[in-house]
C-alpha positions as CSV (number, residue, x, y, z in Angstrom):
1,X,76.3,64.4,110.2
2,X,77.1,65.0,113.9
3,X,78.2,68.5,112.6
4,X,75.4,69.7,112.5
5,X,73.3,68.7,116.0
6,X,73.4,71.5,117.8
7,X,72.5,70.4,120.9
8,X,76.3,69.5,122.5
9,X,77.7,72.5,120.9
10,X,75.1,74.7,122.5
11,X,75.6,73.5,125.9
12,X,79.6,73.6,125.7
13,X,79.2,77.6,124.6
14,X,76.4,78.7,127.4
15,X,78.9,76.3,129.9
16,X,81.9,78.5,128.7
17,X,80.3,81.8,128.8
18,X,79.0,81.2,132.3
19,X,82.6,80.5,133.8
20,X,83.6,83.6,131.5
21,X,81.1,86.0,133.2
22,X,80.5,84.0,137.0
23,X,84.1,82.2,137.7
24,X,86.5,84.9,136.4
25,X,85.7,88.1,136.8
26,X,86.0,87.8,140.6
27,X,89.6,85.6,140.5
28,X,90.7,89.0,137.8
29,X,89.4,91.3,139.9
30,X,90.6,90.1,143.2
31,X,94.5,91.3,141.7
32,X,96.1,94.0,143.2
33,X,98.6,96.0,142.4
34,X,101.9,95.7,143.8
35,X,102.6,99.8,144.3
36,X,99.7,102.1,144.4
37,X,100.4,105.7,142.2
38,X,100.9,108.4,143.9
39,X,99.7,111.6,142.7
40,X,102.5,114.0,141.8
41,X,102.7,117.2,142.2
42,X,100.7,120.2,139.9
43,X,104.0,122.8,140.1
44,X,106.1,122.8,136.8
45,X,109.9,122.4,137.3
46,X,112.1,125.2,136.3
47,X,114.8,123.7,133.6
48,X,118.3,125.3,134.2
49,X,119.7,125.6,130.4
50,X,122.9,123.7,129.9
51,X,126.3,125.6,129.8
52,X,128.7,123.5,127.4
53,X,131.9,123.5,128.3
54,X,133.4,124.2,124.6
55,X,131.2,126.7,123.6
């Protein structure tokens, strides 16, 4: 039962975890973003209340 011989199997999961942690963590992190936030401002703005015209 080739099933159950670990010994491919083991090499194909530490071979995958290594590109996981090594290969794509720099490529992901090397993104940026394409606009940078800006901080907005602290100061609350005043709301007018709305004067309907049929009322």
């Amino acid at each position: 039962m080739p099933q159950l011989n670990p010994s491919p199997w083991l090499a194909i999961l530490v071979f995958t975890w290594l590109v996981f942690l090594i290969i794509v963590p720099p490529k992901i992190m090397a993104h940026i973003f394409p606009n940078e936030p800006t901080p907005q401002s602290t100061e609350k703005t005043k709301t007018e209340t709305w004067n309907w015209p049929w009322r």
